[in-house]
C-alpha positions as CSV (number, residue, x, y, z in Angstrom):
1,X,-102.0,-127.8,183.7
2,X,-103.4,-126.5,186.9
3,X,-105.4,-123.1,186.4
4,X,-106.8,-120.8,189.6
5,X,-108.3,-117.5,189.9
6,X,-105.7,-115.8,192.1
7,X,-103.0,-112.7,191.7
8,X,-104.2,-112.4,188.3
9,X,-106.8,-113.3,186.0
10,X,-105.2,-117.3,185.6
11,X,-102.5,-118.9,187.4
12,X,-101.2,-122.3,185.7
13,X,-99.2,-124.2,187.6
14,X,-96.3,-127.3,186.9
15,X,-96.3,-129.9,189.6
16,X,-92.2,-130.5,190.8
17,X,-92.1,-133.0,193.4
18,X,-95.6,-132.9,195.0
19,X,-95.9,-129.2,195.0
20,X,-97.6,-127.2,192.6
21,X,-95.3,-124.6,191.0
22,X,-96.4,-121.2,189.2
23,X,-95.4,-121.5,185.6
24,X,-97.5,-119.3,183.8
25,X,-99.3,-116.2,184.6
26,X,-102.2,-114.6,182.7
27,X,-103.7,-110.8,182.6
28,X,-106.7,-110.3,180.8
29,X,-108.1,-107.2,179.8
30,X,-111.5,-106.6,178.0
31,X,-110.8,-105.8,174.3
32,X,-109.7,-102.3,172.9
33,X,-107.1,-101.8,175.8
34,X,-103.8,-101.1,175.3
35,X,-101.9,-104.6,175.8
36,X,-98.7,-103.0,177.1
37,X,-99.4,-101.0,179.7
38,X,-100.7,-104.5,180.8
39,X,-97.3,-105.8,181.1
40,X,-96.1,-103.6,184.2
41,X,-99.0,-105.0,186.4
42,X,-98.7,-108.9,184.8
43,X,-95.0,-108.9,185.2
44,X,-95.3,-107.9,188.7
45,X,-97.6,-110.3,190.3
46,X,-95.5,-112.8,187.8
47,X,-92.3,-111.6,190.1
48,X,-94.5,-111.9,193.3
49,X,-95.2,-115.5,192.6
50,X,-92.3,-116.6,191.3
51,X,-93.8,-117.6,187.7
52,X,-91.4,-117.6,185.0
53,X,-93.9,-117.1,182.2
54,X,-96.5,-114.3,181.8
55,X,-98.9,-113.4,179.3
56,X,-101.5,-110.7,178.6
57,X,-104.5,-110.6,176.4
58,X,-107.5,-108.8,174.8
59,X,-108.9,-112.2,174.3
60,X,-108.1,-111.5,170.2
61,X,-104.1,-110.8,170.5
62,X,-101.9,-112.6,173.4
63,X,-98.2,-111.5,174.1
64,X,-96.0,-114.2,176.0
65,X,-92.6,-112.8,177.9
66,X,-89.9,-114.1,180.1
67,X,-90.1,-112.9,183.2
68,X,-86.9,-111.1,184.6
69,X,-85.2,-110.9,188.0
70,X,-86.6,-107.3,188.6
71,X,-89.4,-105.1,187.4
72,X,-88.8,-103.7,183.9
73,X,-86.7,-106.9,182.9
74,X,-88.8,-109.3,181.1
75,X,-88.3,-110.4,178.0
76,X,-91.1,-110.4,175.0
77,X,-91.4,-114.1,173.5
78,X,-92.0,-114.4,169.7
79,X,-94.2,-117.5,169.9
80,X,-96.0,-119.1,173.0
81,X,-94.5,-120.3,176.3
82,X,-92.8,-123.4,176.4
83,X,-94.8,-126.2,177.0
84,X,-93.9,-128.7,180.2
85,X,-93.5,-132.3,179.5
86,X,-95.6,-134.5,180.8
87,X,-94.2,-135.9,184.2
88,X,-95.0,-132.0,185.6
89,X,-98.3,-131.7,184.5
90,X,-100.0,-134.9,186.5
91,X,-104.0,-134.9,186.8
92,X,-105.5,-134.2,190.2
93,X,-103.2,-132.4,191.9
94,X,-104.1,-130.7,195.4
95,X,-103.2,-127.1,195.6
96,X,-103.4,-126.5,199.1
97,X,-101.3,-128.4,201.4
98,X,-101.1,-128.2,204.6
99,X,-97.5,-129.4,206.4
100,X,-97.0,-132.0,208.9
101,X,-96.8,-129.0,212.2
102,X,-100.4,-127.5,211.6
103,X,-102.2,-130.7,213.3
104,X,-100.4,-130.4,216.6
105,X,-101.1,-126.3,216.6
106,X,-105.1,-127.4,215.9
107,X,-104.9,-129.9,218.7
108,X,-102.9,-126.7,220.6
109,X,-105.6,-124.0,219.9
110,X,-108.5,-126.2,220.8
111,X,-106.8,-126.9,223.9
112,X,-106.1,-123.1,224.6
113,X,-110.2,-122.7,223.8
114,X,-111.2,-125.0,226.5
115,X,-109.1,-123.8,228.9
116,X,-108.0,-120.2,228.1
117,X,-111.7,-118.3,228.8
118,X,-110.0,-114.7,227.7
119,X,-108.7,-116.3,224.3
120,X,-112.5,-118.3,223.9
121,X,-114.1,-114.6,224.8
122,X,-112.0,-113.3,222.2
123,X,-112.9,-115.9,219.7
124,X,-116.6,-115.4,220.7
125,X,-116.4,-111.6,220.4
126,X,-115.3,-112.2,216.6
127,X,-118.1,-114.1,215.5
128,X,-120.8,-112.3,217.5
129,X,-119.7,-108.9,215.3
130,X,-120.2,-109.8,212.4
131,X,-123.3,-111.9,213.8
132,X,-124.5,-107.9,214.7
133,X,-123.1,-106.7,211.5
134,X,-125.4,-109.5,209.3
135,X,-128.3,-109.0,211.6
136,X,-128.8,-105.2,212.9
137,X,-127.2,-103.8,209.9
138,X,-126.8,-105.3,207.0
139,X,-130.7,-106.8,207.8
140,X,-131.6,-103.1,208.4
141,X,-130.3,-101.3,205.9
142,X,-133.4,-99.7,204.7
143,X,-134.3,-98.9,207.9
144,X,-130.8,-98.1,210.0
145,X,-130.2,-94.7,211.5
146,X,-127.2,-92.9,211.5
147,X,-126.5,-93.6,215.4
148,X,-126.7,-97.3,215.0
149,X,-124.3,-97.5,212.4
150,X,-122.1,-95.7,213.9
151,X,-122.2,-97.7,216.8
152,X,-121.8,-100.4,214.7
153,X,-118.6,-98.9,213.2
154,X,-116.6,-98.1,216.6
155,X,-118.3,-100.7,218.8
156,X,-118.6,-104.0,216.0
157,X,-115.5,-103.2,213.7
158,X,-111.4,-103.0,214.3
159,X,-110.6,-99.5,212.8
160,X,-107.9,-97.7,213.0
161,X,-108.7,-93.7,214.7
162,X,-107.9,-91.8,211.6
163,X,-109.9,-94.5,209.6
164,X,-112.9,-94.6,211.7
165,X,-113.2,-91.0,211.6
166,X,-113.7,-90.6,207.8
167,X,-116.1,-93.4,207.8
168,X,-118.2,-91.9,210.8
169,X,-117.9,-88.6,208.4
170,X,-119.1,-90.2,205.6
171,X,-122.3,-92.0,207.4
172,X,-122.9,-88.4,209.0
173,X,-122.5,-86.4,205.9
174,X,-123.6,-88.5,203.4
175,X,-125.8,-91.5,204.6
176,X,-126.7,-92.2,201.3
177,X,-124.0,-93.2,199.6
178,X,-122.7,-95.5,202.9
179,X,-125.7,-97.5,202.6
180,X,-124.9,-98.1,199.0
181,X,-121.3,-98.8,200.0
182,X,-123.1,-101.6,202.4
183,X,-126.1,-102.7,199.6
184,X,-123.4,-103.3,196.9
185,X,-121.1,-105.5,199.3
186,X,-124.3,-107.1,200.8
187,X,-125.4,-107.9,196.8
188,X,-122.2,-108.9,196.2
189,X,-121.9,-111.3,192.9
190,X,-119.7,-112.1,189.6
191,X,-115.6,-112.1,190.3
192,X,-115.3,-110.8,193.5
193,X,-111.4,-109.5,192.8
194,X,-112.9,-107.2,189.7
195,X,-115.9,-106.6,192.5
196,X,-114.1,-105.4,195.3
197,X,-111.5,-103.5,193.4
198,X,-114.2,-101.2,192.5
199,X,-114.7,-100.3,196.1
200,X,-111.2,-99.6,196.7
201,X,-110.8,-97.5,193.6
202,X,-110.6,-94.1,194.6
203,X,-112.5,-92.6,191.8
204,X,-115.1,-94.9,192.0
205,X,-118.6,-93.6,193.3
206,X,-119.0,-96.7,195.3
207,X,-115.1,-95.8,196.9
208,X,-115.9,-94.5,200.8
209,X,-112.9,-93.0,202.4
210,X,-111.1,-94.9,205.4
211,X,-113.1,-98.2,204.1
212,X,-109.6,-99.8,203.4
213,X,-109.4,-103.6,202.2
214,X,-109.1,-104.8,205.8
215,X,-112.4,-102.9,206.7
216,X,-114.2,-104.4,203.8
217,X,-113.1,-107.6,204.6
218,X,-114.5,-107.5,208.0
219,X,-118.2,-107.0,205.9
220,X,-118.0,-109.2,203.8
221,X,-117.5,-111.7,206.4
222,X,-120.6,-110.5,208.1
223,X,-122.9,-110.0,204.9
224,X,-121.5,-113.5,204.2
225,X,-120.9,-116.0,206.8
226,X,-119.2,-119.2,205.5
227,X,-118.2,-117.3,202.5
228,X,-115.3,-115.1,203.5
229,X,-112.7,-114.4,206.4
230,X,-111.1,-111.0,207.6
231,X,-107.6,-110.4,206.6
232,X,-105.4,-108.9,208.6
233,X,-101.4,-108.7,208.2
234,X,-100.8,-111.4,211.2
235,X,-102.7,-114.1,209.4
236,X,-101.3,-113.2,205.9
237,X,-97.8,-113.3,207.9
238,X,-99.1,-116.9,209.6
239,X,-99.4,-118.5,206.4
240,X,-96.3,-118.0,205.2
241,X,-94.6,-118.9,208.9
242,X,-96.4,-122.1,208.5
243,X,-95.7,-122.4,204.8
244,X,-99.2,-123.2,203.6
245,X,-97.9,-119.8,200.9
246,X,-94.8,-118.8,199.1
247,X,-95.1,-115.6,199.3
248,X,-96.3,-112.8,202.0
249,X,-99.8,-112.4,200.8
250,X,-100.3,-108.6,200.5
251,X,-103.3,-107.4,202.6
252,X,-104.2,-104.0,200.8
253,X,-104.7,-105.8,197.5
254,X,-108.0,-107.5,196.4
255,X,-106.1,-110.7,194.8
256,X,-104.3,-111.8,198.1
257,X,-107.2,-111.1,200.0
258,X,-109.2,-113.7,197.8
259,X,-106.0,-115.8,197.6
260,X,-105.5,-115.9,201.9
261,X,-109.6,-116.4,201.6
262,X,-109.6,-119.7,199.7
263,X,-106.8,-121.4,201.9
264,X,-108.5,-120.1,205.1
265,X,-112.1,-121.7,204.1
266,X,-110.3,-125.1,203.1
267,X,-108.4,-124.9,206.5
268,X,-111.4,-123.9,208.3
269,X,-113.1,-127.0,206.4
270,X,-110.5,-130.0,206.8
271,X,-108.9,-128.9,210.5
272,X,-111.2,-127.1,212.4
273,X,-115.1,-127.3,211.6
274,X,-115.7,-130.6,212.8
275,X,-113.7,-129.5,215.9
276,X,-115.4,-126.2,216.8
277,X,-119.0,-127.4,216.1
278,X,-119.2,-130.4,218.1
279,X,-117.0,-128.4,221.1
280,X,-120.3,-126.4,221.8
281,X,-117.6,-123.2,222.0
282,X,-120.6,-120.6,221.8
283,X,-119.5,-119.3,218.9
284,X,-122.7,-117.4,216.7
285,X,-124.0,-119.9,214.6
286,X,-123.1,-119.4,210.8
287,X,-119.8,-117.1,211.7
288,X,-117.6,-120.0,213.3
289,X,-115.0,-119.8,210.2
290,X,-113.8,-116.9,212.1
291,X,-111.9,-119.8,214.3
292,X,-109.7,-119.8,211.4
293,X,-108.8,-115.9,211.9
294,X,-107.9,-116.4,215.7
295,X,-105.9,-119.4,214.8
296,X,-103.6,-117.8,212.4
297,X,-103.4,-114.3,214.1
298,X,-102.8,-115.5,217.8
299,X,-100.7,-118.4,216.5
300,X,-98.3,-115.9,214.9
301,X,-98.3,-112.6,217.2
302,X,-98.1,-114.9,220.5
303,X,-97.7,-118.8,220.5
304,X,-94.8,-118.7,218.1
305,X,-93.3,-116.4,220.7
306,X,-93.6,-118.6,223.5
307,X,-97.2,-116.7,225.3
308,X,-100.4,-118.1,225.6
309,X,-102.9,-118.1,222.8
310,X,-104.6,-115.2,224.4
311,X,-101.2,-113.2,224.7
């Protein structure tokens, strides 16, 4: 049976036809914890993904339920979930697939970057912030004033006003604790959902106000090109127009950003990198998987609308 790190801690998946299906969906929680109030959360990314099974653990005890039609519905199992036969659980199994419409929008979007030069600026622009961002700041973060990073911020980012405010207060007030903000994602390491949460988590000392999920995102692109794309709701919306998801991945939680991540990099690596490296494009080298962002974004919020690539 299929098993990725995803919504929750395990996904496993039948296969009907020749598309993986969630079947099962595990939460697992260190030992000691309560394992009910570990339903509400299991049972909701179980709804989310359409998985009729869910289970949560300590690792020691595990409790297997039904999953309902709403939250607050499911139903307790007294022994394990049902086991699929055979025929649904075949080896080697693919779980991203891309349909049969993405190849002519790659052919599309490479032709709009040859001959579009505002949508190629834009695509360039991408890539040479976080280019900035790997180089100037997260290469100088012993060293980094508070001026440049606040130019950094407003000139190298996309924040919202009321966002970029509180972050701009935090670097003046409290320089410290922004460079750690920027050391820990720069250091980065273990399960990047359990990781990043911590950032996000309010009550965490790590947590800086206005740094919201798609703000992060955008860093850890730039601390680690290759590794990670920005999210943004017009690409989480684009991959479920183009069906490469079920589901509209949420963009202010941790698990669909590393969800979107995965099928972005495998995109990036079977339709476009051979593409955008031997096109010369200009983008900065090490940051082209940001080709992967334009596509989806500009794809949804203007060619499916009938405009040009660059709107």
């Amino acid at each position: 049976m299929g098993t990725s790190t995803r919504w929750a801690d395990f996904v496993c998946y039948t296969v009907q036809g020749d598309k993986p299906c969630p079947y099962l969906l595990v939460e697992v929680k260190r030992e000691g914890l309560d394992l009910e109030q570990m339903v509400p959360q299991a049972e909701s990314y179980s709804l989310i993904l359409g998985a009729p099974f869910f289970c949560v653990t300590d690792g020691e005890e595990h409790r297997f339920y039904l999953a309902g039609r709403s939250q607050g519905s499911s139903v307790r199992l007294q022994d394990r979930a049902p086991m699929p036969s055979d025929e649904n659980l075949p080896p080697g199994v693919d779980f991203i697939h891309f349909p049969p419409q993405i190849d002519p929008l790659v052919d599309l979007f490479f032709q709009a970057l040859e001959k579009d030069s505002e949508f190629l600026r834009d695509t360039i622009w991408h890539s040479i912030c976080l280019e900035y961002w790997n180089k100037r700041v997260f290469g100088r973060l012993d060293s980094i004033t508070q001026d440049d990073l606040g130019r950094a911020v407003c000139e190298k980012t996309m924040v919202k006003f009321p966002n970029r405010k509180a972050i701009l207060t935090t670097i003046r007030e409290d320089l410290g604790k922004f460079k750690s903000f920027l050391k820990f994602i720069a250091g980065l390491v273990g399960d990047p959902i359990y990781e990043l949460n911590r950032l996000l988590d309010r009550s965490s000392t790590l947590h800086i106000r206005g740094a919201g999920l798609f703000f992060v995102t955008q860093l850890m692109a730039a601390a680690h090109p290759g590794e990670y794309v920005v999210l943004e709701d017009n690409v989480a919306k684009a991959l479920k127009d183009l069906h490469m998801t079920d589901v509209l991945v949420p963009t202010d939680m941790v698990d669909g950003y590393i969800f979107a991540n995965d099928i972005c990099r495998r995109m990036y690596r079977d339709k476009l990198e051979v593409r955008i490296l031997e096109g010369n494009f200009g983008l900065a080298t090490s940051f082209e998987l940001v080709a992967v962002h334009n596509f989806l974004w500009h794809y949804y919020a203007f060619y499916r609308q009938g405009k040009p690539w660059s709107g």
